[in-house]
Biopython code that builds the backbone (N, CA, C, O; Angstrom):
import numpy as np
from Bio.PDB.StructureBuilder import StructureBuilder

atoms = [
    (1, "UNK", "N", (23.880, -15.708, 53.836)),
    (1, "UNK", "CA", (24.449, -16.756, 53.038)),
    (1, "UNK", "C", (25.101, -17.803, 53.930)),
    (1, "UNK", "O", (25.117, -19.007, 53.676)),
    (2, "UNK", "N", (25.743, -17.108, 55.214)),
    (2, "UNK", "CA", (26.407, -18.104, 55.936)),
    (2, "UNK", "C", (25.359, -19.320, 56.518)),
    (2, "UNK", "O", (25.381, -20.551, 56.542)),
    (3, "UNK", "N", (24.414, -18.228, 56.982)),
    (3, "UNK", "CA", (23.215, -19.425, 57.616)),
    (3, "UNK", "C", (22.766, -20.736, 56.377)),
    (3, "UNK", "O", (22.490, -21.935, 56.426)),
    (4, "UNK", "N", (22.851, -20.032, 55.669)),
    (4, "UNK", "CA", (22.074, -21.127, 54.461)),
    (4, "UNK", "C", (22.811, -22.335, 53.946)),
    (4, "UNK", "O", (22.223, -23.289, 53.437)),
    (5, "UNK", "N", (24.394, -22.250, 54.126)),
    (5, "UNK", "CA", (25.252, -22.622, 54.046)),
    (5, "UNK", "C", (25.274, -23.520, 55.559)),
    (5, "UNK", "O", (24.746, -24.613, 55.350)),
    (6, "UNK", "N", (25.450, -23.466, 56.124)),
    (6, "UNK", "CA", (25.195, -24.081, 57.590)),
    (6, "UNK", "C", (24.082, -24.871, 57.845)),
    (6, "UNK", "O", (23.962, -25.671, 58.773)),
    (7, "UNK", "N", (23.083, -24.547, 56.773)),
    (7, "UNK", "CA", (22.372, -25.376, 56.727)),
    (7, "UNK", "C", (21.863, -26.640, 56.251)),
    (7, "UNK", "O", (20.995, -27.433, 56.615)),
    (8, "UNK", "N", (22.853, -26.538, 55.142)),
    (8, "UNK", "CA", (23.317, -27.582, 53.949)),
    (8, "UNK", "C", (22.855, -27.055, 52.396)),
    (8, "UNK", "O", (23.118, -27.662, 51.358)),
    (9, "UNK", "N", (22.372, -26.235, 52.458)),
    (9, "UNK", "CA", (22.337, -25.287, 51.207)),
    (9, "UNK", "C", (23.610, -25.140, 50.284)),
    (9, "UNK", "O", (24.771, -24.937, 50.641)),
    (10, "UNK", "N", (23.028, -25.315, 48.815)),
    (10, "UNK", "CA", (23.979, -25.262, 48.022)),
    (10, "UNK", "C", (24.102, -23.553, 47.642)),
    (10, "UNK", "O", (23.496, -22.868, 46.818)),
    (11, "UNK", "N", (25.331, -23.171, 48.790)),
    (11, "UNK", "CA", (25.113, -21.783, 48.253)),
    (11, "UNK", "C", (26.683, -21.247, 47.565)),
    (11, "UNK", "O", (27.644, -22.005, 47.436)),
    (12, "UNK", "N", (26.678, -19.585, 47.120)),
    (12, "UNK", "CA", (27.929, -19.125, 46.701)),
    (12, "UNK", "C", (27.701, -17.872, 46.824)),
    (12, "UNK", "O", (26.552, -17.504, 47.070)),
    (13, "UNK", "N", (28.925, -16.783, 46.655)),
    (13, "UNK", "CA", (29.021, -15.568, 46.525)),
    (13, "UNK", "C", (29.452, -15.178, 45.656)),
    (13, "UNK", "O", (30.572, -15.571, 45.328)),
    (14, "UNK", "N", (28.696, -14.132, 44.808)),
    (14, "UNK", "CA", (29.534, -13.870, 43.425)),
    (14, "UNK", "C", (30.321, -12.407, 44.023)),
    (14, "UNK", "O", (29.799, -11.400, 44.499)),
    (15, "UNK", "N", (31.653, -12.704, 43.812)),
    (15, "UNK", "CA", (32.892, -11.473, 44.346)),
    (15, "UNK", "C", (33.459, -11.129, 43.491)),
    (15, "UNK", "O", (33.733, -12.106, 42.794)),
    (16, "UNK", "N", (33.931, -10.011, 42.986)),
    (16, "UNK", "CA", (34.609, -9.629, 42.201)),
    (16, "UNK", "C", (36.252, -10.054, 42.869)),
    (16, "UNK", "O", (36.639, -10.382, 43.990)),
    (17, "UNK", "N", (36.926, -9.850, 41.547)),
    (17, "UNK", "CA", (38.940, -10.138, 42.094)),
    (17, "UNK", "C", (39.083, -9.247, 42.976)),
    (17, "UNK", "O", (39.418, -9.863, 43.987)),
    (18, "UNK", "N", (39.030, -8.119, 43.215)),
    (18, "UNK", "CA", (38.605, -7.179, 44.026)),
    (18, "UNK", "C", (39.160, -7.496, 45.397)),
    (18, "UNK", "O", (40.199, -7.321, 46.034)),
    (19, "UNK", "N", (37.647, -8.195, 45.585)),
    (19, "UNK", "CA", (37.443, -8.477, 47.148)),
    (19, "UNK", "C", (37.437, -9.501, 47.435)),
    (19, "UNK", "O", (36.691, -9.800, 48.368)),
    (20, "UNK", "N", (38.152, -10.435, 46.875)),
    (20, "UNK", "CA", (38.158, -12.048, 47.337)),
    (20, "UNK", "C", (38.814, -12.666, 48.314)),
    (20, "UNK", "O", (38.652, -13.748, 48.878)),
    (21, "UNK", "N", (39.876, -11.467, 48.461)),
    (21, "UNK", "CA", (40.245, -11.881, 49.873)),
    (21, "UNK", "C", (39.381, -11.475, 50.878)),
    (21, "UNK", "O", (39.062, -12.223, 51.802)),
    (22, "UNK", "N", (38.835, -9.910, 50.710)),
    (22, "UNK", "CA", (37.671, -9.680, 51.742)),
    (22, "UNK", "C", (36.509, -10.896, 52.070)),
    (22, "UNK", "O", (36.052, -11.227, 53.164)),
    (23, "UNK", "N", (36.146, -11.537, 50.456)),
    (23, "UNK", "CA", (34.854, -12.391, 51.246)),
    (23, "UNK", "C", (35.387, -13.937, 52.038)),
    (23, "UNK", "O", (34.711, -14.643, 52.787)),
    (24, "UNK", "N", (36.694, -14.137, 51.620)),
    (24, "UNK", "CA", (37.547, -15.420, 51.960)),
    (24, "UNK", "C", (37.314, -14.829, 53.570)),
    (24, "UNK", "O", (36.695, -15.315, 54.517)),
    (25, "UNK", "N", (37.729, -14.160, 53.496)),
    (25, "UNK", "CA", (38.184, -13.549, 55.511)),
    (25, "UNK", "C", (36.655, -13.938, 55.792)),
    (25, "UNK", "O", (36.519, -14.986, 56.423)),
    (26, "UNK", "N", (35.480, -13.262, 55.425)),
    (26, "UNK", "CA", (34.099, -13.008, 56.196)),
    (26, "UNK", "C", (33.338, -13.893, 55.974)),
    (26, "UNK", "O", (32.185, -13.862, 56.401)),
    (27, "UNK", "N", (34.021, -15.309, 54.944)),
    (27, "UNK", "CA", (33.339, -16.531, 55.102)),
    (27, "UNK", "C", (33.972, -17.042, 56.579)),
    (27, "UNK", "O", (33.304, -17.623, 57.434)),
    (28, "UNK", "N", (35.200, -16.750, 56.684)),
    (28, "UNK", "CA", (36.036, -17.690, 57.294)),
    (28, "UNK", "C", (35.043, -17.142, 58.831)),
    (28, "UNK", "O", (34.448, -17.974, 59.517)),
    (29, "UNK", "N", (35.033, -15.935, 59.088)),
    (29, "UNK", "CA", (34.807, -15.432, 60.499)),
    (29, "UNK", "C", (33.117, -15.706, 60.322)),
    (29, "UNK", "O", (33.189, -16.600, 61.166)),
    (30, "UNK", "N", (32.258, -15.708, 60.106)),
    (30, "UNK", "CA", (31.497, -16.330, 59.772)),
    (30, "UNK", "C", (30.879, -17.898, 60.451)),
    (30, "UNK", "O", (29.849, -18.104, 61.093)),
    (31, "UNK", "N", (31.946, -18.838, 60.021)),
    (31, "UNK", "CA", (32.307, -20.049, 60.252)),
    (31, "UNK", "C", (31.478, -21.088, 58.883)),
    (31, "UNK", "O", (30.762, -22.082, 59.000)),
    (32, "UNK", "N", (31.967, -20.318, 57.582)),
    (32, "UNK", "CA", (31.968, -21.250, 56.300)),
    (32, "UNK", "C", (32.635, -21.210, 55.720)),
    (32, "UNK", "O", (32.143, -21.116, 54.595)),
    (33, "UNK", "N", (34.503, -21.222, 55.654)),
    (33, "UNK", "CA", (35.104, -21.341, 54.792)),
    (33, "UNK", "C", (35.339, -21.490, 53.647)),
    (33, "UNK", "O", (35.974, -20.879, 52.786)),
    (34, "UNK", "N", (34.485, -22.798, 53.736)),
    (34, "UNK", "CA", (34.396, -23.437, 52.501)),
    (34, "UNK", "C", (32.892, -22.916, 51.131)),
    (34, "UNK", "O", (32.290, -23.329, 50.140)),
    (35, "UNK", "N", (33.019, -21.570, 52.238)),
    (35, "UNK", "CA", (31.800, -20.597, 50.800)),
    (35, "UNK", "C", (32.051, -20.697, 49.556)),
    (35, "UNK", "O", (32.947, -19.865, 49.698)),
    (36, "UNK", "N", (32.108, -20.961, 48.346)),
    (36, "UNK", "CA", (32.310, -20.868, 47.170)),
    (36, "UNK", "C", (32.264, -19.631, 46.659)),
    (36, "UNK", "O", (31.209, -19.073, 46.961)),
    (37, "UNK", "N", (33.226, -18.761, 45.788)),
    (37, "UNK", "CA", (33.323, -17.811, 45.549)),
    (37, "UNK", "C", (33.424, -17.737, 44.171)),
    (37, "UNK", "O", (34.419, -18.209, 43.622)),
    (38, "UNK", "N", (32.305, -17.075, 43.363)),
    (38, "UNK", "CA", (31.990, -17.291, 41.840)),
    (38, "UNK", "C", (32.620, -15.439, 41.784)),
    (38, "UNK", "O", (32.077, -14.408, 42.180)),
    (39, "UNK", "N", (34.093, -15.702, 41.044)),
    (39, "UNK", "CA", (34.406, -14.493, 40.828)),
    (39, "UNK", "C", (34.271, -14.089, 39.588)),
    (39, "UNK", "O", (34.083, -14.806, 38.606)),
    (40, "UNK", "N", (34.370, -12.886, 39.623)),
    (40, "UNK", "CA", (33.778, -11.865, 38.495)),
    (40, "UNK", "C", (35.286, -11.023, 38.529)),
    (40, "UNK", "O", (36.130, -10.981, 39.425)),
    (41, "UNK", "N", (35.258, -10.323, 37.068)),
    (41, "UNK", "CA", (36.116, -8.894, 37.009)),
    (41, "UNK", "C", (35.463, -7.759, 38.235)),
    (41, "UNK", "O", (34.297, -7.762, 38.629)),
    (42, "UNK", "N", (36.433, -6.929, 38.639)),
    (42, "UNK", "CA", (36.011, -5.921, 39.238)),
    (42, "UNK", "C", (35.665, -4.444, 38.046)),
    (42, "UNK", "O", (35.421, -4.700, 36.867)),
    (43, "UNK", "N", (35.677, -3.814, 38.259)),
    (43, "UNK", "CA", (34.215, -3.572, 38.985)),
    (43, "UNK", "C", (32.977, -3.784, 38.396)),
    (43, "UNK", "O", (32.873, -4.093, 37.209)),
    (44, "UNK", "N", (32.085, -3.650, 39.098)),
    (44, "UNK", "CA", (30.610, -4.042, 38.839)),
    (44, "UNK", "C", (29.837, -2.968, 38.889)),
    (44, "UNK", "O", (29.104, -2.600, 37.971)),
    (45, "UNK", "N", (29.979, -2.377, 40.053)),
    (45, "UNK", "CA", (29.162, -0.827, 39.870)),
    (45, "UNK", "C", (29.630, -0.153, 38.885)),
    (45, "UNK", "O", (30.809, -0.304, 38.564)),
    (46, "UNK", "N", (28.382, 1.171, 37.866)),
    (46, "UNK", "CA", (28.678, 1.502, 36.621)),
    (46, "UNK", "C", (28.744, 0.881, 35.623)),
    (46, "UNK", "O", (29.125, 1.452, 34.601)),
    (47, "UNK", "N", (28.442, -0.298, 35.606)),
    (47, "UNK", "CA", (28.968, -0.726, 34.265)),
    (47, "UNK", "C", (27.544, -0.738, 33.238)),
    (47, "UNK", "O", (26.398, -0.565, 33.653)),
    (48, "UNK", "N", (27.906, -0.967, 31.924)),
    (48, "UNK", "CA", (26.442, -0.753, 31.474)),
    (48, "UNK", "C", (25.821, -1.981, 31.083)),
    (48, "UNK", "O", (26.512, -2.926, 31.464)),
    (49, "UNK", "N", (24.706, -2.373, 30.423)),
    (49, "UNK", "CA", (24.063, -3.620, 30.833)),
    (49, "UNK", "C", (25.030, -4.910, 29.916)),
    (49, "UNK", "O", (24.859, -6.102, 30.173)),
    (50, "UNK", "N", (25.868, -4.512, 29.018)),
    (50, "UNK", "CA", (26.001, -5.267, 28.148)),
    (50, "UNK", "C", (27.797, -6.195, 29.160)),
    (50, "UNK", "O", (28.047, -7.340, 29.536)),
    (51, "UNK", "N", (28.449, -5.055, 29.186)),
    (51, "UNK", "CA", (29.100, -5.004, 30.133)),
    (51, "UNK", "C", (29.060, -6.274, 31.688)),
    (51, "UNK", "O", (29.948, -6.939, 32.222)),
    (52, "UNK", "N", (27.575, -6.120, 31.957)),
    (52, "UNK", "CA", (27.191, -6.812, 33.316)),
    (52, "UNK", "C", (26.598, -8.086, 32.959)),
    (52, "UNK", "O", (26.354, -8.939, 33.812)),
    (53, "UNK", "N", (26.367, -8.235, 31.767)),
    (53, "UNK", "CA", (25.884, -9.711, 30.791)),
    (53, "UNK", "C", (27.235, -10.729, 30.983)),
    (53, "UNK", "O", (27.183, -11.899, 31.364)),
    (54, "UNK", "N", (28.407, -9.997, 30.631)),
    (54, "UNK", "CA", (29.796, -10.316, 30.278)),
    (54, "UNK", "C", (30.282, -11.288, 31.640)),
    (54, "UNK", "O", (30.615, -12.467, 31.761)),
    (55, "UNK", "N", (30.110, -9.966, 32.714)),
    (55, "UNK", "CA", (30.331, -10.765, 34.072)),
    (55, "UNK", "C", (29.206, -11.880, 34.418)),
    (55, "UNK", "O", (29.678, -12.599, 35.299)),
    (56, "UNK", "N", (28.337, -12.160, 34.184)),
    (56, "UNK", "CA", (27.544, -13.036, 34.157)),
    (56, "UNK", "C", (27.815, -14.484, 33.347)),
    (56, "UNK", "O", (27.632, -15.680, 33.576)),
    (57, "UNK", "N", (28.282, -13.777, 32.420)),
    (57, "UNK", "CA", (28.785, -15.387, 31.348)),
    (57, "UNK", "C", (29.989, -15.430, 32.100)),
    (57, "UNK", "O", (30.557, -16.391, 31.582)),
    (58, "UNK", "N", (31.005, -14.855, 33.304)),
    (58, "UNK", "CA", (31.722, -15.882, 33.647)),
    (58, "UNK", "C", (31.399, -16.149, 34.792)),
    (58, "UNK", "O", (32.340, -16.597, 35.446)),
    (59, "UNK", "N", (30.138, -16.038, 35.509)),
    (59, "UNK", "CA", (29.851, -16.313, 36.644)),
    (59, "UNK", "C", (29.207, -17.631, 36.489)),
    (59, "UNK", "O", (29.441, -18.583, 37.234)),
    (60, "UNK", "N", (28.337, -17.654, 35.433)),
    (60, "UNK", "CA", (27.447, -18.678, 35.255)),
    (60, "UNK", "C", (27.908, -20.343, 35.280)),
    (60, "UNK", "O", (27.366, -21.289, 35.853)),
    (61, "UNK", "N", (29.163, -20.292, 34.395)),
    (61, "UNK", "CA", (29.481, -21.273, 34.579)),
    (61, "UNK", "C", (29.787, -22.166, 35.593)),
    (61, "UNK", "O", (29.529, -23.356, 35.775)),
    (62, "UNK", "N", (30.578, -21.068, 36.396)),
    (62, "UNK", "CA", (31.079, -21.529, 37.542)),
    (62, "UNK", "C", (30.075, -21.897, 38.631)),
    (62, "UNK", "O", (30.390, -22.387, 39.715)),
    (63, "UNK", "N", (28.595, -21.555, 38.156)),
    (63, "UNK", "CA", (27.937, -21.864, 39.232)),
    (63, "UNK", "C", (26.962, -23.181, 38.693)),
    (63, "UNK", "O", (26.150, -23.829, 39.353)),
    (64, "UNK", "N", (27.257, -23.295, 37.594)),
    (64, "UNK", "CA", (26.494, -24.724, 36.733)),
    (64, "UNK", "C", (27.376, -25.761, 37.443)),
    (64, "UNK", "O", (26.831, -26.779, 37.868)),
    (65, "UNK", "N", (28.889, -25.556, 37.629)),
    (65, "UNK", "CA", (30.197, -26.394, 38.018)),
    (65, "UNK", "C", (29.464, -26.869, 39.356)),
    (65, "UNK", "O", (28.722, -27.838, 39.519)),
    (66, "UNK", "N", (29.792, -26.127, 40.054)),
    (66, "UNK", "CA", (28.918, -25.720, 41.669)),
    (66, "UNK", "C", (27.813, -26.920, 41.730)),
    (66, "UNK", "O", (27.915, -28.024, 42.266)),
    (67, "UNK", "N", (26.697, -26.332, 40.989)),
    (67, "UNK", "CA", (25.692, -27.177, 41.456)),
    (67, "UNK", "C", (25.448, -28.723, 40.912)),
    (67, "UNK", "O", (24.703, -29.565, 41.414)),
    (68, "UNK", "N", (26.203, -28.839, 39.864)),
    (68, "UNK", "CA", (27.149, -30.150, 39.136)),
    (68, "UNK", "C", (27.735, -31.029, 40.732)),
    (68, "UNK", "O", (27.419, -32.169, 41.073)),
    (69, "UNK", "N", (28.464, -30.255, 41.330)),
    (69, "UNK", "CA", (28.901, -31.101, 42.031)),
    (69, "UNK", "C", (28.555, -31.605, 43.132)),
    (69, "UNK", "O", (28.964, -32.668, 43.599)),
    (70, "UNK", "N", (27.470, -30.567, 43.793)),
    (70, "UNK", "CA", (26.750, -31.026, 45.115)),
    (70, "UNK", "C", (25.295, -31.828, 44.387)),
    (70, "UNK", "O", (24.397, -32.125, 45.175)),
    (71, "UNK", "N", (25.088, -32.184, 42.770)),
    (71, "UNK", "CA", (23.898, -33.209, 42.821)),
    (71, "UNK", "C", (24.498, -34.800, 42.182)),
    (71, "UNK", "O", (23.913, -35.747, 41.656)),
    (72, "UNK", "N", (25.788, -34.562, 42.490)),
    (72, "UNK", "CA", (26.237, -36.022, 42.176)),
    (72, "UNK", "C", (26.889, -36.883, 43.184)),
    (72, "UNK", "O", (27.226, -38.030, 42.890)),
]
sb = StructureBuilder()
sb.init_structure("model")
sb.init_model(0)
sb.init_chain("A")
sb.init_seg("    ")
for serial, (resi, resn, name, xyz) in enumerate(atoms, 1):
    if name == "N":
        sb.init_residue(resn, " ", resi, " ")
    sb.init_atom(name, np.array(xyz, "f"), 0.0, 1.0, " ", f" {name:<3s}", serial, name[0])
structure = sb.get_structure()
């Protein structure tokens, strides 16, 4: 993701609350800070499909936002 990002790619990571400081740190060391982080509730593993729809409707938006802003 970092490379793609470095490349001028409109990219993101979907992280749960979880680990957002984890992916903040491993964008940063990395050298993309500025990764976009489409967070989700934790957890994600186990859950059942209806459940993983849920985290999706709040991911989605945030990534319509996202790509809203790098085509204007």
């Amino acid at each position: 993701m970092a490379e793609l990002r470095k490349r001028g790619l409109v990219t993101a990571v979907v992280c749960s609350n979880a680990f957002l400081k984890l992916g903040q740190t491993q964008a940063k060391i990395f050298g993309v800070p500025d990764l976009p982080m489409l967070v989700i509730q934790h957890p994600l593993g186990g859950l059942d499909l209806e459940s993983v729809r849920g985290r999706a409707d709040v991911a989605t938006p945030q990534l319509a936002k996202l790509i809203q802003e790098h085509t204007h």
